[in-house]
C-alpha positions as CSV (number, residue, x, y, z in Angstrom):
1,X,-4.6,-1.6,-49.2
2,X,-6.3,0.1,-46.5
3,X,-7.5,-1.9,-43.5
4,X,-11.3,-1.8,-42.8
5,X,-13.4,-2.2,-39.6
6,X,-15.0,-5.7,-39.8
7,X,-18.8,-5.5,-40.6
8,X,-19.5,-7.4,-37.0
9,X,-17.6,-4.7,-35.5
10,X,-19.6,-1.8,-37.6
11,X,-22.7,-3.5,-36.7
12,X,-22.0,-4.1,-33.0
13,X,-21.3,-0.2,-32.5
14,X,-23.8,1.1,-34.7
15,X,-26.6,-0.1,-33.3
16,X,-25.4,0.2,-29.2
17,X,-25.2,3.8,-30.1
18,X,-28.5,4.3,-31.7
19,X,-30.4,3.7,-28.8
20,X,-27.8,7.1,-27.0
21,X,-28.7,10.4,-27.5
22,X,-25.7,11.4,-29.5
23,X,-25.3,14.6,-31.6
24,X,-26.3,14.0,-35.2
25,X,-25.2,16.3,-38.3
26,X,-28.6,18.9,-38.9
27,X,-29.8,17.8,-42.1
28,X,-30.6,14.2,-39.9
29,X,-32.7,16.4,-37.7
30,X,-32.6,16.4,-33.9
31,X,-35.5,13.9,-34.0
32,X,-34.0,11.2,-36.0
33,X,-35.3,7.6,-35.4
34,X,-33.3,4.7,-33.8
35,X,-33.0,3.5,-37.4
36,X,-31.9,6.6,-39.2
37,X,-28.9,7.4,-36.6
38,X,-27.8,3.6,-37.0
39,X,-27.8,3.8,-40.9
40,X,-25.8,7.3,-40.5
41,X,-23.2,5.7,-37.8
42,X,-22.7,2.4,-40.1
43,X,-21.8,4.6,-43.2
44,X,-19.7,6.8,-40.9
45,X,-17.6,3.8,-39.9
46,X,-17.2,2.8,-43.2
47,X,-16.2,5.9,-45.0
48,X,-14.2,8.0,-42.4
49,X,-13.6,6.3,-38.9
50,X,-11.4,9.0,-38.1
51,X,-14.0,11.3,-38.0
52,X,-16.0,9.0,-36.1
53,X,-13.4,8.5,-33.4
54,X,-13.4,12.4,-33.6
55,X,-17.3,12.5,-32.8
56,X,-18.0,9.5,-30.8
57,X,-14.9,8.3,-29.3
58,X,-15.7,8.8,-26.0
59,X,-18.8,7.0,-26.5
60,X,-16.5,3.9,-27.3
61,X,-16.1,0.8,-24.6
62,X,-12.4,0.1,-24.4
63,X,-13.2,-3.4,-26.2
64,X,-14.4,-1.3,-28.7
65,X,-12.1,1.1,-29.1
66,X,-9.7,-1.7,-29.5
67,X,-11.0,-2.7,-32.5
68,X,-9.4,0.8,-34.4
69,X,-6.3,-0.1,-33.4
70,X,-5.1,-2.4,-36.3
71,X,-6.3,1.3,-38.5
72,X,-3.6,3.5,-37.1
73,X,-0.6,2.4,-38.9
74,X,-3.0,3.5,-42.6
75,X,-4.8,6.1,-40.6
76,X,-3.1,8.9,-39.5
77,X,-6.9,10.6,-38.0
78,X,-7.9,7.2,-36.5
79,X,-4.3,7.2,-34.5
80,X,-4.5,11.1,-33.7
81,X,-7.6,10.7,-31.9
82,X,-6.9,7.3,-30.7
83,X,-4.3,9.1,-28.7
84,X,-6.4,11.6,-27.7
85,X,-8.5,9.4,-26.0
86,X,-5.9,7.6,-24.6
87,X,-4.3,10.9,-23.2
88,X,-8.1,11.9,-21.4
89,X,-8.5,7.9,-20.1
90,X,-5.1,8.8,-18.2
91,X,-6.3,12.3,-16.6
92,X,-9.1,10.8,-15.9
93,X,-7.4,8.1,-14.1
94,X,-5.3,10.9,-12.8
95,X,-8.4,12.9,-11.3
96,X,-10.4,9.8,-9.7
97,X,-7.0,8.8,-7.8
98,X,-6.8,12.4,-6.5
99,X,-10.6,12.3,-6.0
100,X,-9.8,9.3,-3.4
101,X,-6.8,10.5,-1.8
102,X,-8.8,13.2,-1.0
103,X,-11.8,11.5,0.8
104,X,-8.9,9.3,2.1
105,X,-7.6,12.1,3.8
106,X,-11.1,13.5,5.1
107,X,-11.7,10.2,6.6
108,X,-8.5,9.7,8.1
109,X,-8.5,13.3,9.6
110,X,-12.4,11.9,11.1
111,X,-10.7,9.0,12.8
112,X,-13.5,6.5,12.3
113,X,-13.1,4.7,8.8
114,X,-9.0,4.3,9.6
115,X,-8.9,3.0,13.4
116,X,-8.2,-0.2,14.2
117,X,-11.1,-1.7,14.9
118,X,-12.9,-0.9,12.2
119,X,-10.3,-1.4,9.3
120,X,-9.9,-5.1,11.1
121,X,-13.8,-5.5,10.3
122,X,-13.3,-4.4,6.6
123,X,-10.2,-7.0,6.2
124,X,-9.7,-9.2,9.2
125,X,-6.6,-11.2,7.7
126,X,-5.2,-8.7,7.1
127,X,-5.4,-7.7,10.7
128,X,-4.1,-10.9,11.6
129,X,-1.2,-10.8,8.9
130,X,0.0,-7.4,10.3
131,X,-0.9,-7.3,14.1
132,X,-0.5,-11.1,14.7
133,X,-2.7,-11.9,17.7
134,X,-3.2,-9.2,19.7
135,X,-6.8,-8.7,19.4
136,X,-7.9,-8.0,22.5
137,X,-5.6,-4.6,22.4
138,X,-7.8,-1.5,22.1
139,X,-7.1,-0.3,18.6
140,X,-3.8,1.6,17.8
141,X,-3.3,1.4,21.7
142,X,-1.3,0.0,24.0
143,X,-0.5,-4.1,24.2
144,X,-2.4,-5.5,27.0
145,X,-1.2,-8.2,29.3
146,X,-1.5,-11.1,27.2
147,X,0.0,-10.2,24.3
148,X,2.9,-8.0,25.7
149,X,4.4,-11.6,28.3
150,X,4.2,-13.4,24.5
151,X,6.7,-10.0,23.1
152,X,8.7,-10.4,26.6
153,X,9.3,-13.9,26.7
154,X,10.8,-13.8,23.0
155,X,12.8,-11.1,24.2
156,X,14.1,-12.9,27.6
157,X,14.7,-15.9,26.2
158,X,17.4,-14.2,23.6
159,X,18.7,-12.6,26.6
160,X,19.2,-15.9,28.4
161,X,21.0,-17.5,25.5
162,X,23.4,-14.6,25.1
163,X,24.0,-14.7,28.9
164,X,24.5,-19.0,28.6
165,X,26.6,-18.1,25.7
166,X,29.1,-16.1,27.6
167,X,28.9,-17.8,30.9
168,X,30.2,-20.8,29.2
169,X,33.2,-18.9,27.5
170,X,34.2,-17.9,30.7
171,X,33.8,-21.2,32.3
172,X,35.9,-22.9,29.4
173,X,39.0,-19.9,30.3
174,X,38.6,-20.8,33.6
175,X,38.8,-24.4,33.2
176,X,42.3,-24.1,30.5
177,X,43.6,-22.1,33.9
178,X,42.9,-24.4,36.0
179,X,44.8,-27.0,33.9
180,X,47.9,-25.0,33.2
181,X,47.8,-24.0,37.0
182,X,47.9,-27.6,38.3
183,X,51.1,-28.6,36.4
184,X,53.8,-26.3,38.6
185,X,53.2,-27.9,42.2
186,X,55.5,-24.9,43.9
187,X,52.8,-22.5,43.2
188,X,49.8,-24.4,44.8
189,X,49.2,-21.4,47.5
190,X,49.3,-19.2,44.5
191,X,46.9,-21.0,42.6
192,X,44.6,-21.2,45.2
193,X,44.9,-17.4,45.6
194,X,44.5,-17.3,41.6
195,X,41.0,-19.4,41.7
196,X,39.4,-17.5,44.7
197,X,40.1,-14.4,42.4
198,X,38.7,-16.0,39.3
199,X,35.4,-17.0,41.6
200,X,35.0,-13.9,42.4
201,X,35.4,-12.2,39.3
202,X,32.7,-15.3,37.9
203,X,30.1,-14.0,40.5
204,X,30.6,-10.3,40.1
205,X,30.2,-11.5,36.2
206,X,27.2,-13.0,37.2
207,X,25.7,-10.7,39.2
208,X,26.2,-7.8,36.1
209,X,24.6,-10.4,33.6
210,X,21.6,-10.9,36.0
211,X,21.6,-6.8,36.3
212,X,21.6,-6.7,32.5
213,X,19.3,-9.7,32.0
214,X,16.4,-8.0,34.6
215,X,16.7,-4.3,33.0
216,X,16.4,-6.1,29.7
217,X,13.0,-7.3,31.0
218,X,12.1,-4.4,32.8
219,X,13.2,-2.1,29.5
220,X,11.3,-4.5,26.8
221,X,7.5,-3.2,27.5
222,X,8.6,0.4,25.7
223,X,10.1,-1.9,22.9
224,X,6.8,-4.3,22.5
225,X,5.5,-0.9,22.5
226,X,7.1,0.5,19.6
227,X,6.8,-2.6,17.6
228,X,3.1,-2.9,18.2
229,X,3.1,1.0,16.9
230,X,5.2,-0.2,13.8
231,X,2.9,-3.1,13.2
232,X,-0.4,-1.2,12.9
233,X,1.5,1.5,10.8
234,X,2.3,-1.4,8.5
235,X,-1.5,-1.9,8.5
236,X,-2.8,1.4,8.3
237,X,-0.5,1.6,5.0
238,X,-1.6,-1.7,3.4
239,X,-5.5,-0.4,4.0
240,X,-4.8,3.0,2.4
241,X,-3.2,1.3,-0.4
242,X,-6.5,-0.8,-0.5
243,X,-8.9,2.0,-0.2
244,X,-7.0,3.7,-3.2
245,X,-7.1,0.9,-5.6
246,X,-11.2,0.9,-5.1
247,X,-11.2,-2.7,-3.1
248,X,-13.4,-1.3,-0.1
249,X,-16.1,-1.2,-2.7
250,X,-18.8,-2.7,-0.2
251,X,-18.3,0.2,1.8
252,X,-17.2,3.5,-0.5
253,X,-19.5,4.3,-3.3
254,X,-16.6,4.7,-6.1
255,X,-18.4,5.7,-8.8
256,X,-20.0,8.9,-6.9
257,X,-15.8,9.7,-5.2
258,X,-14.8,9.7,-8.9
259,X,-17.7,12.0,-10.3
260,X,-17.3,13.9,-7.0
261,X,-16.0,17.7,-8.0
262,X,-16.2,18.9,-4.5
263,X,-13.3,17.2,-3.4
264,X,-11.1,18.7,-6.0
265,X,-11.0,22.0,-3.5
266,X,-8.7,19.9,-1.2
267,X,-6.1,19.7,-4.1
268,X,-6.6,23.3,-5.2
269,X,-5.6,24.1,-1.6
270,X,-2.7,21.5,-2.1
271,X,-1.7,22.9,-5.5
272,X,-1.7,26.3,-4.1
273,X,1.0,25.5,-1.2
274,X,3.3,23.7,-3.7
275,X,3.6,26.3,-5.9
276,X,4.3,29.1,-3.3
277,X,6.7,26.3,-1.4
278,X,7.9,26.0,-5.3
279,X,8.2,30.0,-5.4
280,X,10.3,30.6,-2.4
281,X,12.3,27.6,-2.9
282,X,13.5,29.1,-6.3
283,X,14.4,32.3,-4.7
């Protein structure tokens, strides 16, 4: 047997859509009641909800439209449109994403909505998360002094452990030298020839770590630099991400972007270039 819409279901729908101005068949008249377009949908969901899918589908919440699912096995209408439905929720979907990438684009070409400063108003931990302290740089500029000796110290203090590191290798061949040197007593001038060599070659060691150790530091502001760049890229990323899945609602009126045909020009110009790029590529 056949399954059936329950009658809280019928009921529920019916009489939300009564009070819409849907399209009824003529011999209901254009100016049927509240009452007489209720009766009509309740004997429509009863005798052919195919048909009603067909006609009022998109009038449908998608708890609503829900309720039709356990018809589609029985029901090949109910499950054609069903799918149709499904298919224009998707394009939809589809449209209001390009809709957005497209004001996201306008705003970032503007400057305004995607600097720094004000994308660390909109979501300050995230600011935090991605660009750690450093908020008294100007945004997307360079580190000031503060935050730039905190980068530099990380960075020296590696340096000084890899410079303690090999000075003590050296000191520990030195020292198995001086042990193996101090067992032949008939080559004491030698071996005080050998250590005056070996202290020399420690300090010009020396001198080329310290030489390495100071252009390290010198060199180290264009890398805090470039990591201050790749932190507020990281940002600017998470925020478009953001901006796309509609959680900047307190400041972007989402419902007007996604009804908003004007900004399907910028993907008509888009869709144009790819398919010449597409074009010439295939020749």
């Amino acid at each position: 047997m056949a399954k059936k819409l329950q009658e809280d279901v019928i009921s529920s729908i019916s009489s939300r859509l009564r009070e819409l101005p849907i399209r009824l068949p003529r011999r209901l008249g254009e100016s049927a009641g509240a009452s007489v377009k209720e009766n009509y949908l309740v004997e429509l969901l009863h005798k052919d909800p195919g048909v009603f899918l067909e006609r009022y589908g998109y009038q449908l919440s998608e708890s609503e439209r829900l309720e039709f699912d356990s018809l589609r096995i029985d029901d090949f209408e109910v499950d054609h449109y069903l799918k149709q439905l499904e298919s224009g929720d998707r394009n939809k979907e589809v449209l209001s994403r390009n809709r957005r990438l497209a004001l996201m684009n306008r705003l970032e070409a503007e400057g305004d909505f995607f600097s720094e400063e004000a994308m660390r108003q909109r979501a300050p931990e995230l600011h935090k998360l991605h660009m750690g302290d450093a908020s008294s740089r100007s945004p997307s500029g360079p580190l000031e002094e503060g935050d730039m000796l905190g980068r530099l110290e990380r960075q020296v203090i590696q340096q000084e452990d890899r410079l303690a590191a090999a000075q003590a290798a050296a000191a520990q061949k030195q020292s198995q030298r001086e042990e193996e040197e101090e067992t032949t007593d008939d080559e004491g001038a030698d071996d005080k020839a050998t250590y005056q060599g070996q202290d020399q070659n420690m300090a010009v060691h020396e001198r080329s770590a310290d030489e390495v150790h100071v252009e390290g530091a010198s060199g180290s502001n264009g890398g805090a630099s470039c990591d201050a760049k790749e932190d507020f890229e990281n940002f600017l990323s998470e925020m478009k991400s953001r901006f796309l899945a509609g959680k900047d609602s307190s400041f972007i009126d989402y419902t007007a972007v996604d009804a908003d045909a004007s900004l399907d020009e910028d993907w008509a110009a888009v869709a144009d270039q790819d398919a010449q790029e597409r074009y010439f590529d295939a020749d």
